[in-house]
VEXPA-101990 format. One record per atom (N, C-alpha, C): residue number from 1; z, y negated, x; atom name. Coordinates in nm, 4 decimals, padded with zeros to 6 digits. Layout:
n/Z/Y/X/atom
NUM/Z/Y/X/CA
...
***
This chain:
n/Z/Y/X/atom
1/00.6369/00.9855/01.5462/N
1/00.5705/00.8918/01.4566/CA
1/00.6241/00.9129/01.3152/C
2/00.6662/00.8161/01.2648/N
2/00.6843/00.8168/01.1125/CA
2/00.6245/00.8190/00.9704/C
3/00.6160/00.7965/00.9341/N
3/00.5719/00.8494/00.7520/CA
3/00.4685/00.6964/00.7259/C
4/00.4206/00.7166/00.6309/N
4/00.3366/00.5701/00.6162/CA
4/00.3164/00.5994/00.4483/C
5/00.3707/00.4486/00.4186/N
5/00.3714/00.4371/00.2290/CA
5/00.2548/00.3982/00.1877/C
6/00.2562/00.4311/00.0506/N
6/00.1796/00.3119/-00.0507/CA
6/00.2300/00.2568/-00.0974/C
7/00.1876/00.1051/-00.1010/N
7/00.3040/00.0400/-00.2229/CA
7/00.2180/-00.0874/-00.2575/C
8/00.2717/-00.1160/-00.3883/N
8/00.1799/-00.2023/-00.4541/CA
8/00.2416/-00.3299/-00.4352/C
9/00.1695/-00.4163/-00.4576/N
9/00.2056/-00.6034/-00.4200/CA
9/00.2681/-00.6064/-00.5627/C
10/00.3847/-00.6718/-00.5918/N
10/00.4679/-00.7088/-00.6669/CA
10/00.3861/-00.8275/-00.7414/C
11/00.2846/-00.9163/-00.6859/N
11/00.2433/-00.9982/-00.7704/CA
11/00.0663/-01.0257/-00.8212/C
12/-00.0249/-00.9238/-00.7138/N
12/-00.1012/-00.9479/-00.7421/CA
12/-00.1528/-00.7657/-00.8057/C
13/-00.0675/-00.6710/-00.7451/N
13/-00.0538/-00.5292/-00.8141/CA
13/-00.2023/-00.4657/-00.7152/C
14/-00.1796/-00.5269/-00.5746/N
14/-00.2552/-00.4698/-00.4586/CA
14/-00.1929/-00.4006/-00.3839/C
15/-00.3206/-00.2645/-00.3680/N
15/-00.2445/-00.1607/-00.2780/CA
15/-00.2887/-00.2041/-00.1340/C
16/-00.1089/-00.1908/-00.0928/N
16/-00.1033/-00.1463/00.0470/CA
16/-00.0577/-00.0612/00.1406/C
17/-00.0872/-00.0303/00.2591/N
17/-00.0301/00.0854/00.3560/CA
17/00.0043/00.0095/00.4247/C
18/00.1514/00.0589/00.4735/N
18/00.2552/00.0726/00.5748/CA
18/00.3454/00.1458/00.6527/C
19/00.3856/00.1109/00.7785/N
19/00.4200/00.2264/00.8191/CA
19/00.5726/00.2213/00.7431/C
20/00.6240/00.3764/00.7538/N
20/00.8089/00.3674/00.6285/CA
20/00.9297/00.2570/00.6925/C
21/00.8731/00.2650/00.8605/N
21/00.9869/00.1481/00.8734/CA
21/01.0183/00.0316/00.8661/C
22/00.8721/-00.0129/00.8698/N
22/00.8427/-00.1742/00.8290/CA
22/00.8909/-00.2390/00.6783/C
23/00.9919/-00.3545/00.6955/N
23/01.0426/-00.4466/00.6073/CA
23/00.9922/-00.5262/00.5328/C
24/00.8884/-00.5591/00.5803/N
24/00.8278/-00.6667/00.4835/CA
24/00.6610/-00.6220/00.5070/C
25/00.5333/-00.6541/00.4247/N
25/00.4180/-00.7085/00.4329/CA
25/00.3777/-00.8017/00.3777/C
26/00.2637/-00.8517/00.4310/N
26/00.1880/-00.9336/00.3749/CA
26/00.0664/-00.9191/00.3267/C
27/00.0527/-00.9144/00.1549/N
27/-00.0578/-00.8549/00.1357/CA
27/-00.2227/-00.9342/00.1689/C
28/-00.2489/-00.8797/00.1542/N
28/-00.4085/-00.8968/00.2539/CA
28/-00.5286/-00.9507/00.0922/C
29/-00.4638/-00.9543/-00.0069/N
29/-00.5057/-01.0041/-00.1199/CA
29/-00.4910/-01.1292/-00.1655/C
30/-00.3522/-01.1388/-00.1895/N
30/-00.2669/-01.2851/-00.2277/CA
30/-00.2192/-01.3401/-00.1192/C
31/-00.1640/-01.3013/00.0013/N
31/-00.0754/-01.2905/00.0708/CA
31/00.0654/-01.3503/00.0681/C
32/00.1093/-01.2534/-00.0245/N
32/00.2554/-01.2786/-00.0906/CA
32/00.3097/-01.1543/00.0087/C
33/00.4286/-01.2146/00.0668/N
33/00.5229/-01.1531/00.1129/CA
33/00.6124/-01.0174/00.0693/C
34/00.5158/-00.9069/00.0862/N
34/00.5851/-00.7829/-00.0292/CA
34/00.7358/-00.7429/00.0702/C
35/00.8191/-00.7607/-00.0267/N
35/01.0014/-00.6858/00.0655/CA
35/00.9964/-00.5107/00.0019/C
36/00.9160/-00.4315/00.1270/N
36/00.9599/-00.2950/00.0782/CA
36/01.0229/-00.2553/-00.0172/C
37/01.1593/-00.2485/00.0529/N
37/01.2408/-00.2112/-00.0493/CA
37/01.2428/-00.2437/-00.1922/C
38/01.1792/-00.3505/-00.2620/N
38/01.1592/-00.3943/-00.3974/CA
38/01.0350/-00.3351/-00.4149/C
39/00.9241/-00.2641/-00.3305/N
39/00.8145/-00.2678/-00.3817/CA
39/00.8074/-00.1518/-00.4405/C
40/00.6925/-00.1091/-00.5503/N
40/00.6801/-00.0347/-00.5912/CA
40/00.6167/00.0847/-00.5096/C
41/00.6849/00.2129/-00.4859/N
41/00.6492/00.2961/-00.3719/CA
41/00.5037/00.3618/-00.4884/C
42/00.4336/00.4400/-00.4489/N
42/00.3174/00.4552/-00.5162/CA
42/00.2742/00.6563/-00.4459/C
43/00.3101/00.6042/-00.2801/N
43/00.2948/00.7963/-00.2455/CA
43/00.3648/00.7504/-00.0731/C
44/00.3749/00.8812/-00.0082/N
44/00.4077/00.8690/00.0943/CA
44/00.3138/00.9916/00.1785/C
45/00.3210/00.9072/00.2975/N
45/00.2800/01.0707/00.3957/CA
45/00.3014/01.0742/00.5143/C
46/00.2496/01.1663/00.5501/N
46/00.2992/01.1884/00.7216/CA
46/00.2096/01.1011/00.8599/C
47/00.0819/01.1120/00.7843/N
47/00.0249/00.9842/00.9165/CA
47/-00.0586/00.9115/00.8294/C
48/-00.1225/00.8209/00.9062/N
48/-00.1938/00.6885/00.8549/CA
48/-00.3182/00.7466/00.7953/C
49/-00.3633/00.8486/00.8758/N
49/-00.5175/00.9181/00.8056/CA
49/-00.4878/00.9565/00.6597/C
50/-00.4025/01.0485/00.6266/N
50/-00.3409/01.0694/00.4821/CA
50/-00.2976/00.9759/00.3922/C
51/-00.2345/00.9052/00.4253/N
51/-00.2198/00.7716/00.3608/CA
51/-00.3695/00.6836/00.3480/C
52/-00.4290/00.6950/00.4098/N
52/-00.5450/00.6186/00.3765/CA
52/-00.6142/00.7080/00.2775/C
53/-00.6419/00.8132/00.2842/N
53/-00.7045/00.8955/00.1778/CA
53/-00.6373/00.8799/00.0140/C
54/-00.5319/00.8936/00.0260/N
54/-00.4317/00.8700/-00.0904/CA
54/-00.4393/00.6853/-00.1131/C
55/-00.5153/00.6365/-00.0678/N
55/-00.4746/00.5066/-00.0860/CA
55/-00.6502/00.4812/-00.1639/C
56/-00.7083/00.5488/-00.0955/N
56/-00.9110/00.5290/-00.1657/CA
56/-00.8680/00.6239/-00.2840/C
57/-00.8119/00.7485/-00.2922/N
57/-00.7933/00.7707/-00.4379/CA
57/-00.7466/00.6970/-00.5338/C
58/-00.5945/00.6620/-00.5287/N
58/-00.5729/00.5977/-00.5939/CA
58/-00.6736/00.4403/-00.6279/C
59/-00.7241/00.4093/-00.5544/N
59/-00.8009/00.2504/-00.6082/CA
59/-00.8967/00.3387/-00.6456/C
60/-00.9798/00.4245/-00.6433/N
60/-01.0578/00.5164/-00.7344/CA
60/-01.0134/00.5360/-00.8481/C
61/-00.9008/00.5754/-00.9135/N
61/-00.8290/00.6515/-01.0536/CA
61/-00.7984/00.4773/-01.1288/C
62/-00.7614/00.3690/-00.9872/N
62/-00.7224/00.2292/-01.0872/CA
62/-00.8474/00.1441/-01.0849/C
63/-00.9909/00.1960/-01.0484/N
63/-01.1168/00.1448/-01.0733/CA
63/-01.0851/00.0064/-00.9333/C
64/-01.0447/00.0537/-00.8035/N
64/-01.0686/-00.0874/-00.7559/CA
64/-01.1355/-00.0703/-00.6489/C
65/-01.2391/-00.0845/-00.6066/N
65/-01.3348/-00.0806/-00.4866/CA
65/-01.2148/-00.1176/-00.3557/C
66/-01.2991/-00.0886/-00.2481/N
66/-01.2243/-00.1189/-00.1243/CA
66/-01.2115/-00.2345/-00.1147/C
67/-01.3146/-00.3241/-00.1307/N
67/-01.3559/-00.5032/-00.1160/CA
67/-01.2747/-00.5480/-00.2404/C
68/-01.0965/-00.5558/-00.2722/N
68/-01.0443/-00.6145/-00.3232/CA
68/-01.0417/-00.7134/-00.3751/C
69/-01.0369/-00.8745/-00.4745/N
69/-01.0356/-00.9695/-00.4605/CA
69/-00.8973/-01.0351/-00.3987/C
***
């Protein structure tokens, strides 16, 4: 199993998790088409449980509840 990112939406500046090999998402906010590779990486980790923890911190430290707009 592979690594899983954070990375922020290029246009609406929403965090998302993915797994490291996946090319594209769609954010679940705007749903603008984020291209990895352009996105802003934010943390990485080894499984999805860690990445999710690192993902409620961070929207904790940038004041954004789970229930996004």
């Amino acid at each position: 199993m592979g690594s899983t990112l954070v990375v922020e939406c290029s246009r609406c500046g929403g965090l998302l998790l993915k797994p490291a090999a996946q090319k594209t998402k769609t954010c679940p906010y705007c749903g603008t088409r984020v291209k990895v590779m352009k996105a802003k990486k934010l943390a990485s980790a080894r499984t999805a449980n860690q990445a999710s923890q690192i993902l409620r911190h961070l929207k904790t430290k940038k004041g954004v509840s789970d229930h996004q707009p």
